[in-house]
C-alpha positions as CSV (number, residue, x, y, z in Angstrom):
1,X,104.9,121.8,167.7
2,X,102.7,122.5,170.4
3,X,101.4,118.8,172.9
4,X,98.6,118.7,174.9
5,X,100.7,117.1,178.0
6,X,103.3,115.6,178.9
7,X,103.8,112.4,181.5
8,X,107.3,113.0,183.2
9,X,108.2,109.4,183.8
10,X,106.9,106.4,182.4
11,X,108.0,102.8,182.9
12,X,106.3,101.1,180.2
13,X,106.1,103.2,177.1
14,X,109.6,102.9,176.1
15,X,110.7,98.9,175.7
16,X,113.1,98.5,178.7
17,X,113.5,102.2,179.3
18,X,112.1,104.6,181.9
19,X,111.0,107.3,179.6
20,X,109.4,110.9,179.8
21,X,105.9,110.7,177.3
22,X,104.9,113.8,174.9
23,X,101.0,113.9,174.1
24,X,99.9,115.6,170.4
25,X,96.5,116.5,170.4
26,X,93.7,115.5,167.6
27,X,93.6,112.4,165.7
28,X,92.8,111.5,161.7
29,X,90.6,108.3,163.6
30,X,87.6,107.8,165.6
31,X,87.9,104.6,167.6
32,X,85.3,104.4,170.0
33,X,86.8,102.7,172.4
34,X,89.6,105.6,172.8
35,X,90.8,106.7,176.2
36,X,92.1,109.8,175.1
37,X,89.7,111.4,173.7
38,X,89.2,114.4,175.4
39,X,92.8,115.3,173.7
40,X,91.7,113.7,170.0
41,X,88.1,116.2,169.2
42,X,89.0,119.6,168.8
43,X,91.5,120.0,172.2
44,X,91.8,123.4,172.8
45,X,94.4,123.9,175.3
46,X,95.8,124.6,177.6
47,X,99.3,123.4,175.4
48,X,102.7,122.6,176.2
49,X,105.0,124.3,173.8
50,X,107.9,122.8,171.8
51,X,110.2,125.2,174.0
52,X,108.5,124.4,177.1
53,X,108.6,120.7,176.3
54,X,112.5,120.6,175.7
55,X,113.2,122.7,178.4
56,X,111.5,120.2,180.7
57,X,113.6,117.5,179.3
58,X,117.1,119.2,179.7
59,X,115.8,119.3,183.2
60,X,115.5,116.0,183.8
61,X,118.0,114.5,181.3
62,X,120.7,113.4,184.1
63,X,117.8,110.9,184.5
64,X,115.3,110.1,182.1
65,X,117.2,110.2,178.5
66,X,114.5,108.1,176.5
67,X,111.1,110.1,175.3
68,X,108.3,108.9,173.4
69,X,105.8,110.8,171.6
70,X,102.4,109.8,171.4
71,X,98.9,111.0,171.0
72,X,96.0,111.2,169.6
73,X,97.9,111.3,166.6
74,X,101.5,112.7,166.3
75,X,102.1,112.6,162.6
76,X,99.2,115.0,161.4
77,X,101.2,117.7,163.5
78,X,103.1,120.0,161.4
79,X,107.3,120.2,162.1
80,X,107.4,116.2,163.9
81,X,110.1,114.7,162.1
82,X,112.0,118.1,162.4
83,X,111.7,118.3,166.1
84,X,112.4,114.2,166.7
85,X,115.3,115.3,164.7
86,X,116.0,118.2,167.2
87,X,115.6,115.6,169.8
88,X,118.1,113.5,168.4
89,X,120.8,116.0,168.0
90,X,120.4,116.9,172.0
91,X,121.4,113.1,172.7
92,X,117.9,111.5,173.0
93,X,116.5,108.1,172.2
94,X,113.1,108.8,170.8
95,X,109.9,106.3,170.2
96,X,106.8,107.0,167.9
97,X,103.2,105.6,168.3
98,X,101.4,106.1,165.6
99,X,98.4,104.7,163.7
100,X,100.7,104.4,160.4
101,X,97.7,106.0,158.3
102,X,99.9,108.8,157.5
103,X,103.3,106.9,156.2
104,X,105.2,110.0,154.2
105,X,105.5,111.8,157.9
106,X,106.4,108.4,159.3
107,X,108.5,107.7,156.6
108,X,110.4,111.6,157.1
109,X,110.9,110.6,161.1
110,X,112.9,107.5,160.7
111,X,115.8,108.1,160.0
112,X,115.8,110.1,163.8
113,X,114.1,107.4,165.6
114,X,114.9,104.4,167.8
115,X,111.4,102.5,168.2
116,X,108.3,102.6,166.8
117,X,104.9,101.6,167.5
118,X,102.1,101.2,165.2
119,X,98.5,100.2,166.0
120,X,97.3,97.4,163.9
121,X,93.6,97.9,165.4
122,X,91.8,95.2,163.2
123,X,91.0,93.8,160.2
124,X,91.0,95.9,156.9
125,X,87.1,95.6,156.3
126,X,86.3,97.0,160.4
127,X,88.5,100.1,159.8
128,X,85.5,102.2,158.5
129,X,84.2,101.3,162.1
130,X,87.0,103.8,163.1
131,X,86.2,106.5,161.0
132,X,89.1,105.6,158.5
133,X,88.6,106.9,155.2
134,X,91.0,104.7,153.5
135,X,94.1,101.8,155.2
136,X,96.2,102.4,152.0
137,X,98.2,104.3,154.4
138,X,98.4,102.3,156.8
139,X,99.3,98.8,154.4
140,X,102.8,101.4,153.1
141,X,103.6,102.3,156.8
142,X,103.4,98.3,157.5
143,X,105.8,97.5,154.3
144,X,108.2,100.8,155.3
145,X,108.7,99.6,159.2
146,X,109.5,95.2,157.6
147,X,111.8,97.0,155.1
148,X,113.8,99.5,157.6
149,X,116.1,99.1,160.0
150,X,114.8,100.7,163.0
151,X,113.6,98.9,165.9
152,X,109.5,98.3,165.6
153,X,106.7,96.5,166.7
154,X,103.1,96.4,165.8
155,X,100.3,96.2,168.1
156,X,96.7,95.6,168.5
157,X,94.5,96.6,171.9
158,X,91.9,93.3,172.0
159,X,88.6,95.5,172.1
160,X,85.1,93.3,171.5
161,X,84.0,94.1,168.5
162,X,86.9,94.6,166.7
163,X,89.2,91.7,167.4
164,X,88.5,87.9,167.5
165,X,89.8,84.7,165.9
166,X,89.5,85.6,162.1
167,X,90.6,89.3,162.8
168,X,93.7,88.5,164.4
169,X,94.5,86.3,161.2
170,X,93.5,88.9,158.7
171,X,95.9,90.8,160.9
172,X,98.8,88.1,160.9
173,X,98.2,88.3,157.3
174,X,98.6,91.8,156.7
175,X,102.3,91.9,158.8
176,X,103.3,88.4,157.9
177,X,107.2,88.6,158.7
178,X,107.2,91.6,160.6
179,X,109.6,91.6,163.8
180,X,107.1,91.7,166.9
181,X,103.9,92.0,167.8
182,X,102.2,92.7,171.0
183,X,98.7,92.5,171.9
184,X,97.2,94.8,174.9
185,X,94.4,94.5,177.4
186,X,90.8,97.1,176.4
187,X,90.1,98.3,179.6
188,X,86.6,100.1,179.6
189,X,85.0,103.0,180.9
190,X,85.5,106.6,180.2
191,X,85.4,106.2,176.0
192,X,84.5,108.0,173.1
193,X,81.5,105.8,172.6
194,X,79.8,105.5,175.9
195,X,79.0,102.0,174.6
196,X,82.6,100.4,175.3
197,X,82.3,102.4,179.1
198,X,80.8,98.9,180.2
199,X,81.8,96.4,177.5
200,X,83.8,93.6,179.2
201,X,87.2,92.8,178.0
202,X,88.8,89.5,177.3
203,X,90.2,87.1,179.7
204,X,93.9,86.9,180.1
205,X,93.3,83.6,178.5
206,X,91.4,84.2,175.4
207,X,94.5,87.1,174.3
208,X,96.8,84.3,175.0
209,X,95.1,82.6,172.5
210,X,95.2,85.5,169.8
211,X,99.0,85.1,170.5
212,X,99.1,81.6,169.6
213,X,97.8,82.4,167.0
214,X,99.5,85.4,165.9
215,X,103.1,83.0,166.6
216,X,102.2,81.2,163.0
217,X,102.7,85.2,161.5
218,X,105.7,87.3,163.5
219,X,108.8,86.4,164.6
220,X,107.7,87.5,168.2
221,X,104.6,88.1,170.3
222,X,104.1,90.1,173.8
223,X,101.2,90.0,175.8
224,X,100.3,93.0,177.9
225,X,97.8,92.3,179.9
Protein backbone atom coordinates (compact mmCIF):
# COMPACT_ATOMS: atom_id res chain seq x y z
CA UNK A 1 0.00 0.00 0.00
CA UNK A 2 1.20 3.22 -0.55
CA UNK A 3 -0.96 6.62 1.67
CA UNK A 4 -0.91 9.95 0.79
CA UNK A 5 -0.16 11.16 4.59
CA UNK A 6 -0.23 10.42 7.61
CA UNK A 7 -1.43 12.62 10.98
CA UNK A 8 0.88 11.45 13.89
CA UNK A 9 -1.56 12.02 16.67
CA UNK A 10 -5.10 12.42 16.62
CA UNK A 11 -7.55 12.74 19.55
CA UNK A 12 -10.74 12.31 17.95
CA UNK A 13 -10.54 9.73 15.13
CA UNK A 14 -10.33 6.73 17.34
CA UNK A 15 -13.47 6.58 19.96
CA UNK A 16 -11.72 7.26 23.28
CA UNK A 17 -8.23 6.68 21.94
CA UNK A 18 -5.36 9.01 21.06
CA UNK A 19 -4.59 7.53 17.68
CA UNK A 20 -1.96 8.03 14.78
CA UNK A 21 -4.29 8.51 11.26
CA UNK A 22 -3.19 6.79 7.75
CA UNK A 23 -4.59 8.73 4.54
CA UNK A 24 -5.28 6.52 1.13
CA UNK A 25 -5.48 8.50 -1.78
CA UNK A 26 -8.49 8.49 -4.56
CA UNK A 27 -11.96 7.81 -3.99
CA UNK A 28 -14.93 5.60 -5.95
CA UNK A 29 -17.25 9.13 -4.91
CA UNK A 30 -17.51 12.61 -5.79
CA UNK A 31 -19.08 14.51 -2.86
CA UNK A 32 -18.87 18.03 -3.41
CA UNK A 33 -18.65 19.12 -0.34
CA UNK A 34 -15.28 16.95 0.26
CA UNK A 35 -12.39 18.44 2.25
CA UNK A 36 -10.00 16.14 0.99
CA UNK A 37 -9.97 16.39 -2.23
CA UNK A 38 -6.86 17.30 -3.31
CA UNK A 39 -5.91 13.55 -2.05
CA UNK A 40 -9.32 11.87 -3.85
CA UNK A 41 -8.67 13.23 -8.07
CA UNK A 42 -5.83 11.69 -9.40
CA UNK A 43 -3.12 12.42 -6.12
CA UNK A 44 0.08 11.93 -7.50
CA UNK A 45 2.43 11.97 -4.62
CA UNK A 46 4.49 12.54 -2.92
CA UNK A 47 3.49 8.90 -0.92
CA UNK A 48 4.16 7.44 2.21
CA UNK A 49 5.01 3.86 1.78
CA UNK A 50 3.64 0.76 3.65
CA UNK A 51 7.33 0.39 5.01
CA UNK A 52 7.72 3.93 5.75
CA UNK A 53 4.26 3.97 7.40
CA UNK A 54 4.98 1.00 9.92
CA UNK A 55 8.27 2.11 10.56
CA UNK A 56 6.75 5.35 11.85
CA UNK A 57 4.44 3.50 14.03
CA UNK A 58 7.03 1.20 15.77
CA UNK A 59 8.48 4.49 16.53
CA UNK A 60 5.94 5.80 18.32
CA UNK A 61 4.25 2.68 19.66
CA UNK A 62 5.35 3.16 23.50
CA UNK A 63 2.72 5.82 22.94
CA UNK A 64 0.17 5.89 20.47
CA UNK A 65 -0.96 2.07 19.98
CA UNK A 66 -4.45 2.80 18.21
CA UNK A 67 -4.32 3.78 14.18
CA UNK A 68 -6.99 4.52 11.93
CA UNK A 69 -6.97 4.46 8.30
CA UNK A 70 -8.91 6.75 6.38
CA UNK A 71 -9.09 8.45 3.13
CA UNK A 72 -10.37 9.36 0.26
CA UNK A 73 -11.17 5.85 0.12
CA UNK A 74 -9.23 2.99 1.78
CA UNK A 75 -10.90 -0.03 0.40
CA UNK A 76 -10.31 0.47 -3.47
CA UNK A 77 -6.55 0.17 -2.46
CA UNK A 78 -5.05 -3.07 -3.30
CA UNK A 79 -3.39 -5.32 -0.19
CA UNK A 80 -5.80 -3.32 2.83
CA UNK A 81 -7.13 -6.15 4.64
CA UNK A 82 -3.61 -7.84 4.37
CA UNK A 83 -1.76 -4.92 5.81
CA UNK A 84 -4.69 -4.17 8.76
CA UNK A 85 -3.96 -7.71 9.25
CA UNK A 86 -0.18 -6.98 9.46
CA UNK A 87 -1.15 -4.29 11.77
CA UNK A 88 -2.85 -6.52 13.92
CA UNK A 89 -0.21 -9.09 14.32
CA UNK A 90 2.35 -6.08 15.56
CA UNK A 91 -0.18 -5.54 18.53
CA UNK A 92 -2.32 -2.65 17.04
CA UNK A 93 -5.91 -1.58 17.49
CA UNK A 94 -6.97 -0.58 14.05
CA UNK A 95 -10.24 1.56 12.86
CA UNK A 96 -11.67 1.85 9.22
CA UNK A 97 -13.58 4.79 7.63
CA UNK A 98 -15.07 3.91 4.77
CA UNK A 99 -17.94 4.71 2.47
CA UNK A 100 -19.18 0.95 2.67
CA UNK A 101 -19.69 1.00 -1.31
CA UNK A 102 -17.12 -1.58 -1.62
CA UNK A 103 -18.43 -4.32 1.14
CA UNK A 104 -16.24 -7.61 -0.18
CA UNK A 105 -12.92 -5.60 0.93
CA UNK A 106 -14.78 -4.39 3.97
CA UNK A 107 -16.10 -7.64 4.56
CA UNK A 108 -12.06 -9.28 4.04
CA UNK A 109 -10.87 -6.56 6.88
CA UNK A 110 -13.02 -7.48 9.75
CA UNK A 111 -12.01 -10.03 11.08
CA UNK A 112 -8.51 -7.71 11.87
CA UNK A 113 -10.37 -4.67 12.98
CA UNK A 114 -11.55 -3.02 16.13
CA UNK A 115 -13.93 -0.05 14.88
CA UNK A 116 -15.38 0.92 12.00
CA UNK A 117 -16.85 3.87 10.53
CA UNK A 118 -19.10 4.11 7.58
CA UNK A 119 -20.59 7.29 6.03
CA UNK A 120 -24.26 7.05 5.65
CA UNK A 121 -24.11 10.54 3.57
CA UNK A 122 -27.87 10.69 2.58
CA UNK A 123 -30.76 9.26 1.32
CA UNK A 124 -30.59 6.42 -1.41
CA UNK A 125 -32.29 8.59 -4.24
CA UNK A 126 -29.32 11.88 -3.57
CA UNK A 127 -26.50 9.35 -3.92
CA UNK A 128 -26.21 9.92 -7.73
CA UNK A 129 -25.51 13.63 -6.40
CA UNK A 130 -22.24 11.95 -5.29
CA UNK A 131 -21.20 10.48 -8.30
CA UNK A 132 -22.38 6.92 -7.04
CA UNK A 133 -23.02 4.56 -9.69
CA UNK A 134 -24.92 2.23 -7.65
CA UNK A 135 -25.69 1.97 -3.14
CA UNK A 136 -26.18 -1.79 -3.57
CA UNK A 137 -22.86 -1.75 -1.98
CA UNK A 138 -23.30 0.25 0.39
CA UNK A 139 -27.06 -1.40 1.65
CA UNK A 140 -24.61 -5.13 2.14
CA UNK A 141 -21.81 -3.11 3.99
CA UNK A 142 -24.89 -1.78 6.34
CA UNK A 143 -26.37 -5.46 6.87
CA UNK A 144 -22.54 -7.00 7.26
CA UNK A 145 -21.46 -4.23 10.15
CA UNK A 146 -25.64 -5.10 12.21
CA UNK A 147 -24.79 -8.74 11.67
CA UNK A 148 -20.90 -8.68 12.99
CA UNK A 149 -19.41 -8.47 15.97
CA UNK A 150 -16.96 -5.72 15.68
CA UNK A 151 -17.48 -2.44 17.19
CA UNK A 152 -19.18 0.19 14.49
CA UNK A 153 -20.98 3.20 14.04
CA UNK A 154 -22.50 4.83 11.12
CA UNK A 155 -22.34 8.49 10.39
CA UNK A 156 -23.68 11.26 8.41
CA UNK A 157 -21.82 14.90 7.96
CA UNK A 158 -25.15 17.34 7.96
CA UNK A 159 -24.31 19.16 4.56
CA UNK A 160 -27.36 21.47 2.99
CA UNK A 161 -28.43 19.88 0.31
CA UNK A 162 -28.18 16.54 1.16
CA UNK A 163 -29.50 16.12 4.64
CA UNK A 164 -32.78 17.45 6.16
CA UNK A 165 -35.89 16.00 7.98
CA UNK A 166 -37.09 13.33 5.44
CA UNK A 167 -33.30 12.38 4.62
CA UNK A 168 -32.39 11.67 8.04
CA UNK A 169 -35.47 9.21 8.14
CA UNK A 170 -34.86 7.53 4.93
CA UNK A 171 -31.55 7.14 6.62
CA UNK A 172 -32.97 5.87 10.10
CA UNK A 173 -34.63 3.55 7.82
CA UNK A 174 -31.95 2.16 5.97
CA UNK A 175 -29.86 1.26 9.52
CA UNK A 176 -32.88 0.61 11.64
CA UNK A 177 -31.21 -1.41 14.65
CA UNK A 178 -27.85 -0.64 13.99
CA UNK A 179 -25.58 0.08 17.18
CA UNK A 180 -24.73 3.97 16.92
CA UNK A 181 -24.95 6.68 14.98
CA UNK A 182 -23.33 10.02 14.98
CA UNK A 183 -24.00 13.04 13.06
CA UNK A 184 -21.08 15.66 12.29
CA UNK A 185 -20.88 19.43 11.70
CA UNK A 186 -20.27 20.48 7.36
CA UNK A 187 -17.90 23.07 7.81
CA UNK A 188 -17.38 24.99 4.45
CA UNK A 189 -14.83 26.40 2.43
CA UNK A 190 -12.07 24.84 0.51
CA UNK A 191 -14.46 21.91 -1.39
CA UNK A 192 -14.62 20.06 -4.42
CA UNK A 193 -17.49 22.11 -5.61
CA UNK A 194 -16.61 25.64 -4.99
CA UNK A 195 -20.37 25.99 -4.39
CA UNK A 196 -20.36 24.46 -0.69
CA UNK A 197 -16.98 27.03 -0.07
CA UNK A 198 -19.73 29.52 1.31
CA UNK A 199 -22.85 27.33 1.98
CA UNK A 200 -23.73 27.88 5.60
CA UNK A 201 -24.07 24.98 7.87
CA UNK A 202 -26.67 24.00 10.33
CA UNK A 203 -27.16 25.32 13.74
CA UNK A 204 -26.01 23.20 16.66
CA UNK A 205 -29.74 23.15 17.18
CA UNK A 206 -31.30 22.00 13.99
CA UNK A 207 -28.50 18.60 14.13
CA UNK A 208 -29.82 18.14 17.50
CA UNK A 209 -32.93 17.81 15.99
CA UNK A 210 -31.85 15.16 13.28
CA UNK A 211 -30.75 13.32 16.49
CA UNK A 212 -34.08 13.22 17.95
CA UNK A 213 -35.00 12.05 15.27
CA UNK A 214 -32.62 9.53 14.41
CA UNK A 215 -33.23 8.12 18.55
CA UNK A 216 -36.66 6.51 17.10
CA UNK A 217 -33.96 4.24 14.59
CA UNK A 218 -30.42 3.30 16.58
CA UNK A 219 -29.78 2.29 19.73
CA UNK A 220 -27.43 5.46 20.19
CA UNK A 221 -26.81 8.88 18.73
CA UNK A 222 -23.58 11.30 19.01
CA UNK A 223 -23.49 14.64 18.00
CA UNK A 224 -20.25 16.17 16.88
CA UNK A 225 -20.55 19.43 16.47
Amino acid sequence: MKFSGIQKTSLIDFPDNVSTVLFTAGCNLRCPYCHNWRIVLEYKGPFLSEEEAVRILEERKKFIEHVVITGGEPTIQDGLPGFISRLKSLGYKVKLDSNGMLPGVLVDCLPHLDYVAVDVKTSLDLYPGLKAESVEGLLKTIHALKDGSVDYEFRCTAVPGFVNEETVHNIGEMVEGARRFAFQQFIPGDTLDPNFNSKTPYTKEKISQFAEIMTSYVEEVILRV
